[in-house]
C-alpha positions as CSV (number, residue, x, y, z in Angstrom):
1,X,126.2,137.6,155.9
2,X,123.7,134.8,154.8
3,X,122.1,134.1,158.0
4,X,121.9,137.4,158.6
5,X,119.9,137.8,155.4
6,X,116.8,136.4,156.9
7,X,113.5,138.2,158.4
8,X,113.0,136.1,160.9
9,X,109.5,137.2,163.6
10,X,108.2,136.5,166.6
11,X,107.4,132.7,166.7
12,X,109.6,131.7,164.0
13,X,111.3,128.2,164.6
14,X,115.6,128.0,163.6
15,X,116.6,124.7,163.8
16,X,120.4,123.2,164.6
17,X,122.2,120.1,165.7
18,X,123.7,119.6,168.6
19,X,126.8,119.8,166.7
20,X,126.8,123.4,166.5
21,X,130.1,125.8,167.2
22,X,130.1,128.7,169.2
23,X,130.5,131.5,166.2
24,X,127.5,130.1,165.3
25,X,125.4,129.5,168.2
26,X,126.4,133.1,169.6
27,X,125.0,134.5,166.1
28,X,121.7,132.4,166.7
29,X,121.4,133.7,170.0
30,X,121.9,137.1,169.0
31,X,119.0,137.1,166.2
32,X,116.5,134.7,168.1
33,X,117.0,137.4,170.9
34,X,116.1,140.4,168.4
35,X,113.5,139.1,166.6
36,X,111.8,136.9,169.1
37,X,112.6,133.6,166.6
38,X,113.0,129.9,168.8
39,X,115.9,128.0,168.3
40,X,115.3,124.4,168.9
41,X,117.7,121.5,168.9
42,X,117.4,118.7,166.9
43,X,118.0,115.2,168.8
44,X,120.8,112.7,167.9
45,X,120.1,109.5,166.9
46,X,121.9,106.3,168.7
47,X,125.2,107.1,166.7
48,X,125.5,110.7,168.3
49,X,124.8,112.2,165.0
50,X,121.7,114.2,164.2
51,X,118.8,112.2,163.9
52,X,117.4,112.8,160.6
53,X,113.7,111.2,161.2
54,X,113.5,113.3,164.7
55,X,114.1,116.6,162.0
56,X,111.7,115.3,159.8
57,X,109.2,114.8,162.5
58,X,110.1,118.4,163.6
59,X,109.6,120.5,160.6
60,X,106.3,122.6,159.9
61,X,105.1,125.6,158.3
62,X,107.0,127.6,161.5
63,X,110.7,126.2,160.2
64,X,112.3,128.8,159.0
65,X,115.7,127.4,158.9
66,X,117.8,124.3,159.3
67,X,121.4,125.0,160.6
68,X,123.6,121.9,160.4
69,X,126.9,121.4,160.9
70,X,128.5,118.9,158.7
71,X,131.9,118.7,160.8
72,X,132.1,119.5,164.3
73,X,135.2,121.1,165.7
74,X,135.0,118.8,168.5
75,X,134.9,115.0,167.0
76,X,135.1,112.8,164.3
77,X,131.5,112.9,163.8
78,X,130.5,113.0,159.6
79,X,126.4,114.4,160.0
80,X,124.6,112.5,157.4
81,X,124.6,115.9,155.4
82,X,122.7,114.5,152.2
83,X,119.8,113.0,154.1
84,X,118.8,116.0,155.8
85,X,119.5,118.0,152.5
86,X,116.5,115.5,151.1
87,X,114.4,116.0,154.0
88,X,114.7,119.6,154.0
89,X,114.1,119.9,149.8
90,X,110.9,117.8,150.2
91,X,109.4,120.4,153.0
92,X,110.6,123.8,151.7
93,X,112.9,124.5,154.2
94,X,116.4,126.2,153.5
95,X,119.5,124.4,154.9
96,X,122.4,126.4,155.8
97,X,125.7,124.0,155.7
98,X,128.2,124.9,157.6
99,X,131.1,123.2,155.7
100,X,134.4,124.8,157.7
101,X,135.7,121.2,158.5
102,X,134.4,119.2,155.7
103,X,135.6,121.4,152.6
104,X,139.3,120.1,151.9
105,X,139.0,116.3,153.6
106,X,135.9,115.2,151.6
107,X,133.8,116.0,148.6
108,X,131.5,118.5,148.7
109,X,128.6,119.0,145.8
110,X,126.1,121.0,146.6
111,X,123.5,119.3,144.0
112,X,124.0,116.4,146.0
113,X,124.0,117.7,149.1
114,X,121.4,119.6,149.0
115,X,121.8,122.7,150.8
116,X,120.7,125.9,149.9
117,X,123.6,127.7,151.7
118,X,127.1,126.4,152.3
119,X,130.1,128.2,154.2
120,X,133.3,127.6,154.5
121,X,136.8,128.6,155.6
122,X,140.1,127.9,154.0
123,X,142.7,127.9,156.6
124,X,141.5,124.5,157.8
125,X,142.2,121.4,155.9
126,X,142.0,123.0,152.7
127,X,145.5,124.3,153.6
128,X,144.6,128.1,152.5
129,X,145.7,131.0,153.8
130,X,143.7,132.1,157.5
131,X,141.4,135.0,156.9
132,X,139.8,133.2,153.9
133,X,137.1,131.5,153.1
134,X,133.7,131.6,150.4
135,X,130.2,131.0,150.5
136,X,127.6,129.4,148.4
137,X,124.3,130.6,148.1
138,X,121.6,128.7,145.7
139,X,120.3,131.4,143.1
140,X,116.7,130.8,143.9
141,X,117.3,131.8,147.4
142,X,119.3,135.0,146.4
143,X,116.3,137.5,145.5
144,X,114.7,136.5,149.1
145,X,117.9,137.8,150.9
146,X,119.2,141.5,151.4
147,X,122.8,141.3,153.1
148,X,123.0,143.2,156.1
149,X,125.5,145.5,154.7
150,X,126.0,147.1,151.4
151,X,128.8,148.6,149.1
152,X,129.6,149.9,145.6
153,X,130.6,145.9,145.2
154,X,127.4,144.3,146.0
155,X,125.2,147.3,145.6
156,X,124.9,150.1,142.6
157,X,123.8,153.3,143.0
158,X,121.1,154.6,140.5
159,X,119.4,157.4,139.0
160,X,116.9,158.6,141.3
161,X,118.7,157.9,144.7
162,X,118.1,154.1,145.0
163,X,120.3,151.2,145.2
164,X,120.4,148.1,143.1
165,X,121.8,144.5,144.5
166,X,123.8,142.4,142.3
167,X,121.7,139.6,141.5
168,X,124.4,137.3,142.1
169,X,125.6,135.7,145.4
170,X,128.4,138.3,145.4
171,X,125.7,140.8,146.7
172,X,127.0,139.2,150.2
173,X,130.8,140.9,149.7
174,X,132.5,143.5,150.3
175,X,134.5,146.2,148.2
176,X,137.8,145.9,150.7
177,X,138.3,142.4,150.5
178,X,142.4,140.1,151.3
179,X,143.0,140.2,147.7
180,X,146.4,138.0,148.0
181,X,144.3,135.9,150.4
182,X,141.8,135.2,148.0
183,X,144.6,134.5,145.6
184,X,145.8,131.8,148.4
185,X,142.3,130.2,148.8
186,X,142.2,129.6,144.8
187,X,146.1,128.6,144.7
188,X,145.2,125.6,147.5
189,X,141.4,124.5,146.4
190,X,143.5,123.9,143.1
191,X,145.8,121.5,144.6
192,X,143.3,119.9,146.7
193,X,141.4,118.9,143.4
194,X,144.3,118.0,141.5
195,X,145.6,115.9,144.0
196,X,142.1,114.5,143.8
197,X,139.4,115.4,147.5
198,X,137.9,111.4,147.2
199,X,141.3,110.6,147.8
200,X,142.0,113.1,149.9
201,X,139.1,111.8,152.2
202,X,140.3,108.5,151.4
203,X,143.9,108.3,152.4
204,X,142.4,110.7,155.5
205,X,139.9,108.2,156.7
206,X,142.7,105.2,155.9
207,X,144.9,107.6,158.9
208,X,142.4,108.5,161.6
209,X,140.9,104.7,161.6
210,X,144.8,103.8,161.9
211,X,145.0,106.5,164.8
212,X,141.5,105.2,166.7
213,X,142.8,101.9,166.3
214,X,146.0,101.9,167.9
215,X,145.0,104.8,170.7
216,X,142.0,102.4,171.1
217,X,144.7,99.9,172.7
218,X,146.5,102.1,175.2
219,X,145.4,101.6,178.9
220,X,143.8,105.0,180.0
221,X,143.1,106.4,176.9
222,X,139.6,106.9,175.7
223,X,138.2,107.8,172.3
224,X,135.5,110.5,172.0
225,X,134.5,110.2,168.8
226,X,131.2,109.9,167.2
227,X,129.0,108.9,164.0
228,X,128.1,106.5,161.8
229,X,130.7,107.6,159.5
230,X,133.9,109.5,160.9
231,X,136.3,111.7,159.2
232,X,140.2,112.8,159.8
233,X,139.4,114.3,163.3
234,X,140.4,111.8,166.1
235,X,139.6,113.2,169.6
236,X,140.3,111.5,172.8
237,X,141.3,111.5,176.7
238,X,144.3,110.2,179.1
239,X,142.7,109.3,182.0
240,X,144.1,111.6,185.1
241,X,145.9,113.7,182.5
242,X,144.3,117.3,181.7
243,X,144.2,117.6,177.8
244,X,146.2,120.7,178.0
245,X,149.0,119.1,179.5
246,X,148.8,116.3,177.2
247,X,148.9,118.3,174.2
248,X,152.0,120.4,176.1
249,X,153.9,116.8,176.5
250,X,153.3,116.2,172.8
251,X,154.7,119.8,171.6
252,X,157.6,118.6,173.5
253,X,158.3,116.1,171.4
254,X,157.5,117.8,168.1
255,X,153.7,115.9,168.1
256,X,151.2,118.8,167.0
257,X,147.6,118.6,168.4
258,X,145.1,120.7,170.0
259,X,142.5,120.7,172.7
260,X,138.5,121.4,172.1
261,X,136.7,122.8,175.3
262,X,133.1,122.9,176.2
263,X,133.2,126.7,175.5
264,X,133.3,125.9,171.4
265,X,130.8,123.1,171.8
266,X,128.7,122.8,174.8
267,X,125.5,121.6,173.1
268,X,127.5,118.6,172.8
269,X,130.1,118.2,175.3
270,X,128.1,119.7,178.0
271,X,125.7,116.8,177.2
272,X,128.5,114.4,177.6
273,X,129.9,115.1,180.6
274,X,133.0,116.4,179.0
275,X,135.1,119.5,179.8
276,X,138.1,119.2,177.1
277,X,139.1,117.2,174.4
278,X,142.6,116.2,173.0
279,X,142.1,116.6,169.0
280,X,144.4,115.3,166.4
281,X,143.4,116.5,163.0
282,X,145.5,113.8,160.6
283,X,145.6,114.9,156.9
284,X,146.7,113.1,154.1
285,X,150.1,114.4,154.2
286,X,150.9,112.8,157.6
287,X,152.6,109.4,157.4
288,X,152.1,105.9,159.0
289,X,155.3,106.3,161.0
290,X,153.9,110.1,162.6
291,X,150.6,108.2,163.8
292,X,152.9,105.8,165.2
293,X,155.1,108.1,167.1
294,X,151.9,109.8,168.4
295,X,150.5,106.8,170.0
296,X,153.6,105.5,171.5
297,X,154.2,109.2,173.1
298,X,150.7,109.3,174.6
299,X,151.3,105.9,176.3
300,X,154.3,106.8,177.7
């Protein structure tokens, strides 16, 4: 509803990482395609994260937006989030954050961060219910952005036959709204802060180090992930396995993962020479014996 806020025109330049999902890369698509805008992609640096001085070099009075994800889907990759929140400030630029894998396994303020839009979802390792999730807009930015839709909820009618936004970042919602969702979302963002999210991110990063390390030292298996600084996604390969049987072999023996495919991140993996992924998304509930029983299933 954000994104789609902006008037973007003919010659207009968007911005992303090569980090980017495919819900978001099919919405880019769509609007650079309507209103003639460019989207250009950002280069990594050495660490396969987004090279921060190759944005700065890149930004001018065309940049209309920076996309960035801070968490891909497919990787343990951490973007250095703050840095480009500094570069972006200093030229004017909005940053839209896509937080959907970073809210829930590390600390998120957007002060620091400095983004001017940040979405998330709660189903992922904030634990909330799926069809939930909240966005945060920075109140200078709201007056410049007209939602694509409007209700009676973000929207008044007045005298005269005109309409009247609410001047609050709620102007992006809707009347008909998962009410026991939302109830959900608030119920586990709760928890998450009571139990503490720097040691959530903590006892997270404590895991999936544990995890690289010992799946580092299995013959045939090779880790894919990237960054300067990793988070609690560990994604890696058997070699002459396919992922999805991997990841069936595991559900065999109780061992949840998933597999990530070039069609939800081919900026990247296409890149990389990489068709599938196996991802294991540890949390801080998981325990030293599970990560142990993981590893010693994939090497057999």
């Amino acid at each position: 509803m954000a994104f789609y806020s902006f008037r973007f025109e003919p010659g207009d330049r968007i911005l992303i990482g090569r980090a980017e999902y495919a819900s978001n890369w099919i919405a880019l698509r769509q609007v650079a395609n309507r209103t003639g805008a460019v989207i250009e992609i950002v280069p990594d640096d050495e660490h396969g994260q987004l090279d921060v001085h190759a944005l700065e070099a890149m930004l001018d009075g065309r940049v209309k937006l920076v996309s960035l994800v801070h968490v891909p889907t497919q990787g343990g990759l951490v973007n250095p989030a703050e840095a480009v929140g500094r570069v972006t400030r200093a030229a004017g630029v909005p940053l839209l954050l896509d937080a959907c894998q970073s809210v829930g396994q590390l600390p998120l303020d957007v002060t620091s961060l400095g983004c001017d839009i940040l979405s998330a979802t709660g189903r992922k390792f904030l634990r909330a219910p799926r069809g939930t999730g909240f966005l945060y807009v920075r109140r200078e930015l709201i007056e410049e952005l007209e939602p694509p839709f409007l209700d009676m909820h973000s929207a008044e009618w007045v005298a005269g036959g005109a309409y009247r936004m609410r001047a609050d970042a709620r102007r992006f919602e809707n009347w008909e709204t998962y009410v026991a969702g939302k109830i959900g979302l608030g119920v586990a963002a709760d928890y998450a802060l009571e139990l503490g999210v720097a040691e959530i991110r903590d006892r997270d990063r404590a895991l999936a180090e544990r995890l690289r390390e010992l799946l580092a030292a299995v013959p045939g298996v090779t880790l894919r992930d990237q960054g300067a600084t990793k988070g609690a996604i560990v994604t890696f390969t058997v070699d002459g396995r396919e992922p999805r049987a991997v990841q069936a072999a595991l559900a065999a023996e109780r061992i949840n993962v998933s597999t990530t495919s070039t069609q939800s991140a081919r900026l990247d993996l296409e890149e990389r020479g990489i068709d599938e992924l196996i991802r294991a998304s540890v949390h801080y509930f998981n325990t030293d014996e599970e990560i142990e029983r993981l590893v010693e299933t994939v090497a057999a």
